[in-house]
C-alpha positions as a LaTeX table, in Angstrom:
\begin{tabular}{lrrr}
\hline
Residue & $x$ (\AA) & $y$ (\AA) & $z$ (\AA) \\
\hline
Unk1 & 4.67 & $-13.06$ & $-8.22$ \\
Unk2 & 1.23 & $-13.72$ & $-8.56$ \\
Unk3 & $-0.26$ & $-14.77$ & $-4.88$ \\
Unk4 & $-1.62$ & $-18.46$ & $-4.06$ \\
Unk5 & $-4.84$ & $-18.00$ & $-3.62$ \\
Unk6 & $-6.52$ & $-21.24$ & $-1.83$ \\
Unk7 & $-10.28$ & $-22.17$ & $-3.18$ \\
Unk8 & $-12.07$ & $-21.01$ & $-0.41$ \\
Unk9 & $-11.12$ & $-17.38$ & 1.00 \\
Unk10 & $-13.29$ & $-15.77$ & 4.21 \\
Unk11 & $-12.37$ & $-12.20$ & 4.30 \\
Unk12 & $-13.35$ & $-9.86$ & 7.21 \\
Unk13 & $-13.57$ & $-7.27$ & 4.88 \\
Unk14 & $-17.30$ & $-5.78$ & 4.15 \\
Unk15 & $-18.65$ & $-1.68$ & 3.93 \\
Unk16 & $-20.08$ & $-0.30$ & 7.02 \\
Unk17 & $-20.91$ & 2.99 & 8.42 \\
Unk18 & $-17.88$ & 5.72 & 9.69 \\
Unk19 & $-15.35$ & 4.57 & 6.98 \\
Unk20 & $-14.88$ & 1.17 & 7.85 \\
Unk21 & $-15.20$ & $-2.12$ & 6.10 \\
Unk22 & $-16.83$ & $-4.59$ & 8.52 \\
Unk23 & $-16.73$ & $-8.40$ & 9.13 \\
Unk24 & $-19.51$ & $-10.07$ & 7.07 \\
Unk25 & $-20.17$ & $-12.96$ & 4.61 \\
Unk26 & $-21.10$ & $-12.27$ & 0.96 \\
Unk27 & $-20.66$ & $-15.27$ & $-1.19$ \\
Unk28 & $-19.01$ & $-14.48$ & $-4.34$ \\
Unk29 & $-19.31$ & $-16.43$ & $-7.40$ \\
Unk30 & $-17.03$ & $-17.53$ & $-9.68$ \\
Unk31 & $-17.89$ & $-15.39$ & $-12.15$ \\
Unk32 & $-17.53$ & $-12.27$ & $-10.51$ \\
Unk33 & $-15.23$ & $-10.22$ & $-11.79$ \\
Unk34 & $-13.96$ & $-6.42$ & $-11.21$ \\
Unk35 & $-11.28$ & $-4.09$ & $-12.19$ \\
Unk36 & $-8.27$ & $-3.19$ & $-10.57$ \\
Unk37 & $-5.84$ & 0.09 & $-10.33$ \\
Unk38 & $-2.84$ & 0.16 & $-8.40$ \\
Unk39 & $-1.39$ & 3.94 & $-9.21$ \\
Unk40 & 1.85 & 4.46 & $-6.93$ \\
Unk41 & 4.65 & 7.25 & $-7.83$ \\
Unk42 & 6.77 & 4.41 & $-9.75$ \\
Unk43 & 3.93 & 2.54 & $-11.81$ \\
Unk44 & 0.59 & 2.88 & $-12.70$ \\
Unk45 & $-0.85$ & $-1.23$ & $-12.70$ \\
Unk46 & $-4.07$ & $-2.43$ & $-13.53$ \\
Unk47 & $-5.52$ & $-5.85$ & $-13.45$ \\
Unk48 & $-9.34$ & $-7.74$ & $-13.98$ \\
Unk49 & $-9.75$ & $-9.81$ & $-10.53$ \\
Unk50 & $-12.71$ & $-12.57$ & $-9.97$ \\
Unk51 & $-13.99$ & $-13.11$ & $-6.61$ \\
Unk52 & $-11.10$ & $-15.42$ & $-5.37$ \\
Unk53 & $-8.90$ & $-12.59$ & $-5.57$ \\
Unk54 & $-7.28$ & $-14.30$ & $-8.49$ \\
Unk55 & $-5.46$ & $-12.38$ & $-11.35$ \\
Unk56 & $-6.88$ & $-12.65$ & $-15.25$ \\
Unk57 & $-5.84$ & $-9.85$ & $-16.69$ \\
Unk58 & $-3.09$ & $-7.36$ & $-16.09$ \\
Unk59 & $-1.69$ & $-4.68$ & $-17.07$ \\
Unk60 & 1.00 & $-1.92$ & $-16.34$ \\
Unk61 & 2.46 & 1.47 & $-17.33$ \\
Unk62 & 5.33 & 3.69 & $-15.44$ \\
Unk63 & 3.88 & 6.15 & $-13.86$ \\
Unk64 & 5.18 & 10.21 & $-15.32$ \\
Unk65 & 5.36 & 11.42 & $-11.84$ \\
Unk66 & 6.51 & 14.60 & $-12.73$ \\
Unk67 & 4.54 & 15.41 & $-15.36$ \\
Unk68 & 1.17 & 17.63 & $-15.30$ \\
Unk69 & $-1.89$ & 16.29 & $-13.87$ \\
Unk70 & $-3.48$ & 15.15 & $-17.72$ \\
Unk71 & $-0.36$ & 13.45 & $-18.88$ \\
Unk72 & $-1.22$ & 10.92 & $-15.54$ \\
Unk73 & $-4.55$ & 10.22 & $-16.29$ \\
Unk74 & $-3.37$ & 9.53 & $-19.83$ \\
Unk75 & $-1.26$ & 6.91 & $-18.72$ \\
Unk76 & $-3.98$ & 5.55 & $-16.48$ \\
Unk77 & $-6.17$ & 5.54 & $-19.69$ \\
Unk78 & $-3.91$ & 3.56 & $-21.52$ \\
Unk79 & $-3.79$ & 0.90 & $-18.90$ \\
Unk80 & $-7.47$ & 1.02 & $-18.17$ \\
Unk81 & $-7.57$ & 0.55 & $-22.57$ \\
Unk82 & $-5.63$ & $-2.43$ & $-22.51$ \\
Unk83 & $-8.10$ & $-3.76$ & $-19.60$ \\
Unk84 & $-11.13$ & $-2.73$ & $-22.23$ \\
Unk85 & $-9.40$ & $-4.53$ & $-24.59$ \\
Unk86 & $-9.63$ & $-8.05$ & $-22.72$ \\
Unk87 & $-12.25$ & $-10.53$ & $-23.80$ \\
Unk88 & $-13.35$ & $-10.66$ & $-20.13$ \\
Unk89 & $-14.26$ & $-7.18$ & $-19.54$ \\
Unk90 & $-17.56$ & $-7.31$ & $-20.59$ \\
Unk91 & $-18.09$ & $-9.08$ & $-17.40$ \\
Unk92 & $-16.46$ & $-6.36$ & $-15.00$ \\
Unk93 & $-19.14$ & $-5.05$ & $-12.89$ \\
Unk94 & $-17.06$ & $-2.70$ & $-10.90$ \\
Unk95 & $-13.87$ & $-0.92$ & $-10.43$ \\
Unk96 & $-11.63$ & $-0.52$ & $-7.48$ \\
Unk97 & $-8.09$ & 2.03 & $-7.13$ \\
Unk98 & $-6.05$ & 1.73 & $-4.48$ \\
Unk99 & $-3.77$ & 5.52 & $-5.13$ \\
Unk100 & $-0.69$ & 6.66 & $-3.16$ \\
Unk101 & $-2.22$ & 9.41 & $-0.91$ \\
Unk102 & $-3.22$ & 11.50 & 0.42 \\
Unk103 & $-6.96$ & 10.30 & $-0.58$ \\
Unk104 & $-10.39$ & 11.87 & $-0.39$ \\
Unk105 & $-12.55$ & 9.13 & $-0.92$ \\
Unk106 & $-15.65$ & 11.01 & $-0.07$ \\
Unk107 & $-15.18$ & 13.68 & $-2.91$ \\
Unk108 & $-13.24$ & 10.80 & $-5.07$ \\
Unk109 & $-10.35$ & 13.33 & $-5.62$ \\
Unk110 & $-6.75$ & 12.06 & $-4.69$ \\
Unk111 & $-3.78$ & 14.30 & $-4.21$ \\
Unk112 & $-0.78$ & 12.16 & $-3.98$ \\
Unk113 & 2.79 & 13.29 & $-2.74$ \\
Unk114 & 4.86 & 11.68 & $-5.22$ \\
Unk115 & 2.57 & 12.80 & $-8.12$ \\
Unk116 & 3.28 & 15.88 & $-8.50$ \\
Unk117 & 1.17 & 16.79 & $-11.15$ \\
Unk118 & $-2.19$ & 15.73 & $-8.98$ \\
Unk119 & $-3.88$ & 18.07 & $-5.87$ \\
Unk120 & $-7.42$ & 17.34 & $-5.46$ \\
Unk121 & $-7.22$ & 15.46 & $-8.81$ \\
Unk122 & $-11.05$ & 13.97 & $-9.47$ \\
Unk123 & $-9.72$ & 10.66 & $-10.10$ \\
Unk124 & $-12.87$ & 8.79 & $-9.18$ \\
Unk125 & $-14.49$ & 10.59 & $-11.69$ \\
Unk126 & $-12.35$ & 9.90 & $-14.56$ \\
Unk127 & $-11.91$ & 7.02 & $-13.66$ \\
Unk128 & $-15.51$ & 6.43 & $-13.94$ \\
Unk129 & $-15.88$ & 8.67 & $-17.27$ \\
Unk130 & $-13.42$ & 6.30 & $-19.03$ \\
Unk131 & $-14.93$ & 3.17 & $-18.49$ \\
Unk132 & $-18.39$ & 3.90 & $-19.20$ \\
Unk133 & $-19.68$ & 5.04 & $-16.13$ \\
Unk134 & $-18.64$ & 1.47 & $-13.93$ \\
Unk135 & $-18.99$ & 1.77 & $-10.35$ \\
Unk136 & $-15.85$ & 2.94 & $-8.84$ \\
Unk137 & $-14.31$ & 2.69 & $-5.55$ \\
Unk138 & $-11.15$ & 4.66 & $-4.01$ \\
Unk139 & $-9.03$ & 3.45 & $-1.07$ \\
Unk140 & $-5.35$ & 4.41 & $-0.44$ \\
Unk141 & $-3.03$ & 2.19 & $-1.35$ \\
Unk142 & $-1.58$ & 1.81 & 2.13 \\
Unk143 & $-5.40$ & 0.56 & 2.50 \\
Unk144 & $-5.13$ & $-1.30$ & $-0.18$ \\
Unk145 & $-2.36$ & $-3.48$ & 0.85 \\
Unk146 & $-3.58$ & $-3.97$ & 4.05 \\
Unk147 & $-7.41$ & $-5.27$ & 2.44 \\
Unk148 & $-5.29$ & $-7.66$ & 0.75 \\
Unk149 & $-3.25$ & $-8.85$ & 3.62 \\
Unk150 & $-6.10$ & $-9.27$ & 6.00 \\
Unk151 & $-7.75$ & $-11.03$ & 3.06 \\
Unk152 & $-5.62$ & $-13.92$ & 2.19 \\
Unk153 & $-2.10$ & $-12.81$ & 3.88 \\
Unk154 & $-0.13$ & $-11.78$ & 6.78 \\
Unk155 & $-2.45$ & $-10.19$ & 8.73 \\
Unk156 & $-5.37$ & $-13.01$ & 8.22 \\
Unk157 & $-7.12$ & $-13.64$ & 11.61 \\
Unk158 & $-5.73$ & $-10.55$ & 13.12 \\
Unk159 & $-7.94$ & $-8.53$ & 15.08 \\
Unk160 & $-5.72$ & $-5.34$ & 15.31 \\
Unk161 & $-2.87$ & $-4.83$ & 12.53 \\
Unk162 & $-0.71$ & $-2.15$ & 10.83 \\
Unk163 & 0.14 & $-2.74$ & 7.41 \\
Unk164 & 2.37 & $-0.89$ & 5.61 \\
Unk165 & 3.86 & $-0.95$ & 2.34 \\
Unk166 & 7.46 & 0.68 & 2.07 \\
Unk167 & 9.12 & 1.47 & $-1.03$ \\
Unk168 & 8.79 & 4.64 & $-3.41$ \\
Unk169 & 6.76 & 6.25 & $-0.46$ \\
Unk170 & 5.72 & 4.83 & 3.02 \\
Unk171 & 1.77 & 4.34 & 3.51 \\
Unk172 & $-0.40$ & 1.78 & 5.68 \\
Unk173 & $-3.76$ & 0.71 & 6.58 \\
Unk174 & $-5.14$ & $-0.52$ & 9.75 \\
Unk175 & $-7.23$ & $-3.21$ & 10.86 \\
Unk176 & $-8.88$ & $-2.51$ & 14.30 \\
Unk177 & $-11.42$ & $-4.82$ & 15.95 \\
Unk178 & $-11.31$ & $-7.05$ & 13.39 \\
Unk179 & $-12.08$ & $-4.40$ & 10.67 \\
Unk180 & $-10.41$ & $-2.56$ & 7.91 \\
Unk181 & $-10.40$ & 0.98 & 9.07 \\
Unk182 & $-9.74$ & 3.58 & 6.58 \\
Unk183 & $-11.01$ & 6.74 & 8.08 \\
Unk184 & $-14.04$ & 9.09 & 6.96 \\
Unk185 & $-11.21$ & 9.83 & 3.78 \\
Unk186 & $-9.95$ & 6.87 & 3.33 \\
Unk187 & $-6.23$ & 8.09 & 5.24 \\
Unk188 & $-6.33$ & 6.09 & 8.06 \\
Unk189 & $-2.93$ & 4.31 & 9.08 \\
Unk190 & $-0.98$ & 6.74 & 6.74 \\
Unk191 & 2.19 & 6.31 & 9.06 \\
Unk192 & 4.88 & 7.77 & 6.28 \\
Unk193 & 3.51 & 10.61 & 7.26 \\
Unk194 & 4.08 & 10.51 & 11.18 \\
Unk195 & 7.12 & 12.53 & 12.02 \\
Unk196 & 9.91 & 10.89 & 13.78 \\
Unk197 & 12.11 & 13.65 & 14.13 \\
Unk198 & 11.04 & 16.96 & 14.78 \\
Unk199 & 14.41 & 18.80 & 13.92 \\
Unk200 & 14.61 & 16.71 & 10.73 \\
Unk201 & 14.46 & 17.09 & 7.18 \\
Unk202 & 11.93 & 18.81 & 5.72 \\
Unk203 & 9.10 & 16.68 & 3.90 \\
Unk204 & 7.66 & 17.06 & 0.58 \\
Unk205 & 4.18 & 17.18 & 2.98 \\
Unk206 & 4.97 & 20.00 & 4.32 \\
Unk207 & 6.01 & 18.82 & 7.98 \\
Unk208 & 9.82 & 17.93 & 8.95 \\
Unk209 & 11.17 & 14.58 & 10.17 \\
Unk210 & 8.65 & 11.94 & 8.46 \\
Unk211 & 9.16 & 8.23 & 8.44 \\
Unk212 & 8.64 & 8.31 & 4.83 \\
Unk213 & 11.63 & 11.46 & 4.30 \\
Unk214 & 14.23 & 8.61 & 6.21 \\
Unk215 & 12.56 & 5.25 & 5.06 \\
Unk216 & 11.61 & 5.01 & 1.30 \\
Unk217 & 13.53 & 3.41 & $-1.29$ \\
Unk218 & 14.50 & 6.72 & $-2.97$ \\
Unk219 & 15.70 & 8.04 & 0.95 \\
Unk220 & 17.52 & 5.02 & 1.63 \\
Unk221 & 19.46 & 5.59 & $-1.36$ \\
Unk222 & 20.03 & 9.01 & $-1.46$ \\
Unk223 & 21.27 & 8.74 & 2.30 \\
Unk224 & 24.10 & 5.96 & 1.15 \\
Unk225 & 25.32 & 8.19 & $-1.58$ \\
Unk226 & 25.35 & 11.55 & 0.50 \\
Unk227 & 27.23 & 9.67 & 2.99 \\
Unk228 & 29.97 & 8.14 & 0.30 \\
Unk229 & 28.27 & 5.05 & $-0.92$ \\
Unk230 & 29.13 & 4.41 & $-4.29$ \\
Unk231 & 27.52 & 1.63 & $-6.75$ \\
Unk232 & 29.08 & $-1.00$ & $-8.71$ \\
Unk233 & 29.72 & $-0.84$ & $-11.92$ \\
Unk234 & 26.38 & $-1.38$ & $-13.33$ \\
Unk235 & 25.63 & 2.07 & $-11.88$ \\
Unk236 & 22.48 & 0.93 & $-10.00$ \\
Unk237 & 21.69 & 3.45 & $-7.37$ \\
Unk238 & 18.42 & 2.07 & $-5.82$ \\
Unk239 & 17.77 & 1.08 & $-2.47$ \\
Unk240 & 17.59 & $-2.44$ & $-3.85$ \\
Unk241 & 21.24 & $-2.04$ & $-4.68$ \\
Unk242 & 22.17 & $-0.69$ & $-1.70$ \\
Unk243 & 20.42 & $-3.49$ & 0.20 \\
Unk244 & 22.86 & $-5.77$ & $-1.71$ \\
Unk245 & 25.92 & $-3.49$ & $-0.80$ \\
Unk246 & 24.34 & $-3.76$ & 3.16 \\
Unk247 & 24.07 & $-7.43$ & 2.86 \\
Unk248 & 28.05 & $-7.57$ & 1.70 \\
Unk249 & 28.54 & $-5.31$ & 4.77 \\
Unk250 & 28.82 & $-2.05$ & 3.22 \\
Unk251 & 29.09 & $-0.23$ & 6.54 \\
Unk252 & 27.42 & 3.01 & 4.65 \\
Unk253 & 24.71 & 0.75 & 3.29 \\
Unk254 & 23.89 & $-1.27$ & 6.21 \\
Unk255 & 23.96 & 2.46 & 7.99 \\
Unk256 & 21.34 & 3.53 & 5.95 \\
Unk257 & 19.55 & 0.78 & 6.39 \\
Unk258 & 19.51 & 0.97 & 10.25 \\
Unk259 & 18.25 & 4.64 & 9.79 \\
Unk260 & 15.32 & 3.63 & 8.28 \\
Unk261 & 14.23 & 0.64 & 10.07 \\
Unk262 & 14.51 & 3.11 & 13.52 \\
Unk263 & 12.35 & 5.53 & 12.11 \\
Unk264 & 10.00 & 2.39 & 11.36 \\
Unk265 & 10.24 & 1.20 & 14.34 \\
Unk266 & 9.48 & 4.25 & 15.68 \\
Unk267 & 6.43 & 4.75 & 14.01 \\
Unk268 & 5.23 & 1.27 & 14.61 \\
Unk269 & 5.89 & 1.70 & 18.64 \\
Unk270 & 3.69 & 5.34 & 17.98 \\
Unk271 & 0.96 & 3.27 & 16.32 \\
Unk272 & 0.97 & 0.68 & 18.93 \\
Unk273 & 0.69 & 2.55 & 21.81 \\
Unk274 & $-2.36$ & 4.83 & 20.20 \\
Unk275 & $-3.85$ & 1.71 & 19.34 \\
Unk276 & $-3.29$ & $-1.47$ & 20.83 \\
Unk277 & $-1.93$ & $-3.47$ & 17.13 \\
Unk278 & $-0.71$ & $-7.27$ & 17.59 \\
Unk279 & 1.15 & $-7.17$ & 14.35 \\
Unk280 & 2.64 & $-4.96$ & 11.74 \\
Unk281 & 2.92 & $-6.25$ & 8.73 \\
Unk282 & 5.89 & $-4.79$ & 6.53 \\
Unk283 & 5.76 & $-4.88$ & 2.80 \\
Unk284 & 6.58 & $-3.12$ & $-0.82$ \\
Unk285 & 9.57 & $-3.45$ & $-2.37$ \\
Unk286 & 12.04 & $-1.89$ & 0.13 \\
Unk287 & 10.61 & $-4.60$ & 2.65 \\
Unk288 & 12.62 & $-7.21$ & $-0.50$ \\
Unk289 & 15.99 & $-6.23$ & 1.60 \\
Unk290 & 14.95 & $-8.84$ & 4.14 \\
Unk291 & 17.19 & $-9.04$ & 7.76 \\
Unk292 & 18.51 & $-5.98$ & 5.92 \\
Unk293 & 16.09 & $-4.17$ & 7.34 \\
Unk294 & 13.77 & $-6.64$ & 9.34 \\
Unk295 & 16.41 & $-7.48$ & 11.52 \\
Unk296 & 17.12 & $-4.07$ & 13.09 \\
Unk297 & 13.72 & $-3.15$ & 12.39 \\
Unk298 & 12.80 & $-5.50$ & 15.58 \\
Unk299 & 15.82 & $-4.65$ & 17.77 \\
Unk300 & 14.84 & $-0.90$ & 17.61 \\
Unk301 & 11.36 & $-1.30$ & 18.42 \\
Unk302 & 12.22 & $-3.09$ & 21.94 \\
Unk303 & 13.75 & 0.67 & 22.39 \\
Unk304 & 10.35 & 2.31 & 21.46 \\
Unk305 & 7.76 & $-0.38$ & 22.30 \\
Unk306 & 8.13 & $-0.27$ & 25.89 \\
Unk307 & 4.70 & $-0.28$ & 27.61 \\
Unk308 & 3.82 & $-4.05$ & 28.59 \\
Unk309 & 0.84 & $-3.73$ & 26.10 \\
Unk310 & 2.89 & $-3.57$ & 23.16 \\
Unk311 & 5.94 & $-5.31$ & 24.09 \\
Unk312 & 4.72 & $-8.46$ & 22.25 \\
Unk313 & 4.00 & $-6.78$ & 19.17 \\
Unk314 & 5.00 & $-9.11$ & 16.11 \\
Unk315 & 6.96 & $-7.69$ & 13.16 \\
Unk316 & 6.22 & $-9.79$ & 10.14 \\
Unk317 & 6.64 & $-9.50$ & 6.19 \\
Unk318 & 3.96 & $-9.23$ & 3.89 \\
Unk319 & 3.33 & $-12.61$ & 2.16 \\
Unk320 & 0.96 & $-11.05$ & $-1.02$ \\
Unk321 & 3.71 & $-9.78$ & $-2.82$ \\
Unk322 & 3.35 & $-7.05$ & $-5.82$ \\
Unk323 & $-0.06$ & $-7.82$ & $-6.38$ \\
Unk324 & $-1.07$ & $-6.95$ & $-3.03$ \\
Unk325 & $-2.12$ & $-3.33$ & $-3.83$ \\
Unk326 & $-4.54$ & $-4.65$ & $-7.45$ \\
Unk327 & $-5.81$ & $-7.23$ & $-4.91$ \\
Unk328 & $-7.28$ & $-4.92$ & $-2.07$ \\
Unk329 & $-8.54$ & $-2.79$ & $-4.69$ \\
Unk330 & $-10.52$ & $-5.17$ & $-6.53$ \\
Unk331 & $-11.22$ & $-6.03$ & $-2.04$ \\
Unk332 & $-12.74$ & $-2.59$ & $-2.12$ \\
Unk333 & $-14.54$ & $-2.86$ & $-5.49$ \\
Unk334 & $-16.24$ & $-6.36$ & $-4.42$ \\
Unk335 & $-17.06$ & $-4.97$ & $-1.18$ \\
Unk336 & $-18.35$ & $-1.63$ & $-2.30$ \\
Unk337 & $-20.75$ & $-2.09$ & $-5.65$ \\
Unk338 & $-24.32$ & $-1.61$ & $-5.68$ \\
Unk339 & $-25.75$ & $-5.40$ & $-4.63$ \\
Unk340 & $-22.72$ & $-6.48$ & $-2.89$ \\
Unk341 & $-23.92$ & $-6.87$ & 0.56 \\
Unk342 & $-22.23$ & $-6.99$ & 3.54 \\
Unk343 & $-18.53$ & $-8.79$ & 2.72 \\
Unk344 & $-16.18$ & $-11.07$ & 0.85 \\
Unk345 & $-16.07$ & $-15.00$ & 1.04 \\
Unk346 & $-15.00$ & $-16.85$ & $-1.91$ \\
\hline
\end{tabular}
């Protein structure tokens, strides 16, 4: 669903020095316009955004996770060729990604988990190479989301937030002091990859025990089944199914579900306490389950948010829906091209 954007938007979103976008005021014209790449482990989307943070344009291609590193960028080609192929491109003047991580966004190289195919892939720089050399930006997509939120969404006049996007993986961004703060990489507020239990599973990261290894979609699932969920007859085995076997109360589903919201909760309370966030905002499309997950999500973390100054730490949904991720990209590309200045306001 595309997100209501209202007229005017004042984003505390603008480039400063140590990583960080800072508060500032750029006035963006209607007629600015920039590309977009959202590349996650499921889909590969792509989108031309004008300065309101409204949608033009879009595009979208599954993304061949498993396959080798060029087969990837191919399918990032052909979305960035049906973008070309708009009448509006010739007024892009930049191009933003927001990439499942890990991210270097100094050496524009990105080396995602649930890509296989991509370790220190220079994604900035093809990127770049096949759109004519337009300026290109890199953020996580955990950043991503969170530039979008803090923009227009759930996060909007929060000084210090977490916002995280759960669903084929787990990432997040952070907002600190009233700033988007995505580390010297770009990898700040990657919480999927906190570990919640030590003795636990082993991660596809290399460490045991991660929020993302017990919280994804693909987790979630593969948790019910192991533990004698079976689907209907449709034979739909996502975690969107078993959110709908939890909700008929599936005592395996609803099981699983409670497994993952503790190790969210737990890495929210972790967060908190390093940090001092008023708000975590939860999105993605495991975050579509609802009380399914919300609900227990906020009893456990009054077991791991203990300290007085992050007992009152709010637990909300994300309100930008599956856009979020094109719109903090085209955040970073506004933000980041030569000219821009010091911030967004629209």
């Amino acid at each position: 669903m595309l997100p209501d954007f209202r007229p005017e938007i004042r984003a505390p979103l603008c480039r400063a020095p140590g990583g960080r976008l800072a508060a500032g005021e750029l006035t963006l014209m209607q007629t600015d316009l920039v590309a977009a790449l959202d590349i996650g482990g499921t889909k590969i989307a792509g989108a031309l955004v004008d300065g309101h943070g409204r949608i033009v344009v879009r595009a979208q291609r599954p993304t061949p996770a498993r396959e080798d590193g060029d087969t990837v960028m191919r399918a990032v080609e052909g979305v960035l060729g049906e973008l070309r192929g708009a009448p509006q491109w010739g007024g892009v003047t930049a191009l933003g990604i927001g990439s499942a991580g890990p991210v270097d966004a100094s050496a524009g190289t990105v080396s995602p988990v649930n890509i296989h195919g991509w370790r220190g892939f220079p994604l900035v720089d093809r990127v770049r190479a096949a759109t004519g050399g337009l300026p290109v930006e890199l953020i996580g997509d955990g950043v991503a989301i969170t530039a979008a939120e803090h923009w227009q969404g759930a996060a909007r006049g929060h000084d210090n937030a977490l916002c995280m996007v759960v669903s084929t993986g787990v990432g997040g961004g952070l907002v600190l002091g009233g700033r988007l703060h995505a580390g010297p990489t770009g990898n700040a507020g990657h919480i999927g990859h906190i570990s919640v239990d030590l003795d636990g599973e082993a991660c596809p990261c290399g460490s045991h025990g991660c929020v993302e290894r017990i919280a994804s979609g693909p987790n979630i699932a593969r948790r019910a089944l192991e533990r004698g969920w079976r689907p209907g007859p449709d034979g739909d085995t996502s975690a969107a199914a078993v959110a709908a076997a939890a909700r008929a109360g599936d005592p395996v589903a609803v099981a699983s579900f409670e497994r993952a919201a503790r190790a969210l909760a737990a890495g929210i309370a972790a967060t908190a306490t390093l940090v001092e966030i008023d708000i975590a905002v939860i999105g993605g499309g495991v975050a579509n389950a609802g009380d399914v997950l919300l609900a227990p999500l906020r009893a456990a973390l009054k077991d791991y948010a203990t300290l007085s100054f992050v007992q009152h730490l709010t637990v909300a949904p994300a309100v930008m829906g599956t856009d979020a991720g094109l719109v903090g990209a085209a955040a970073a590309a506004l933000t980041g091209r030569p000219g821009a200045g010091a911030g967004l306001a629209g």
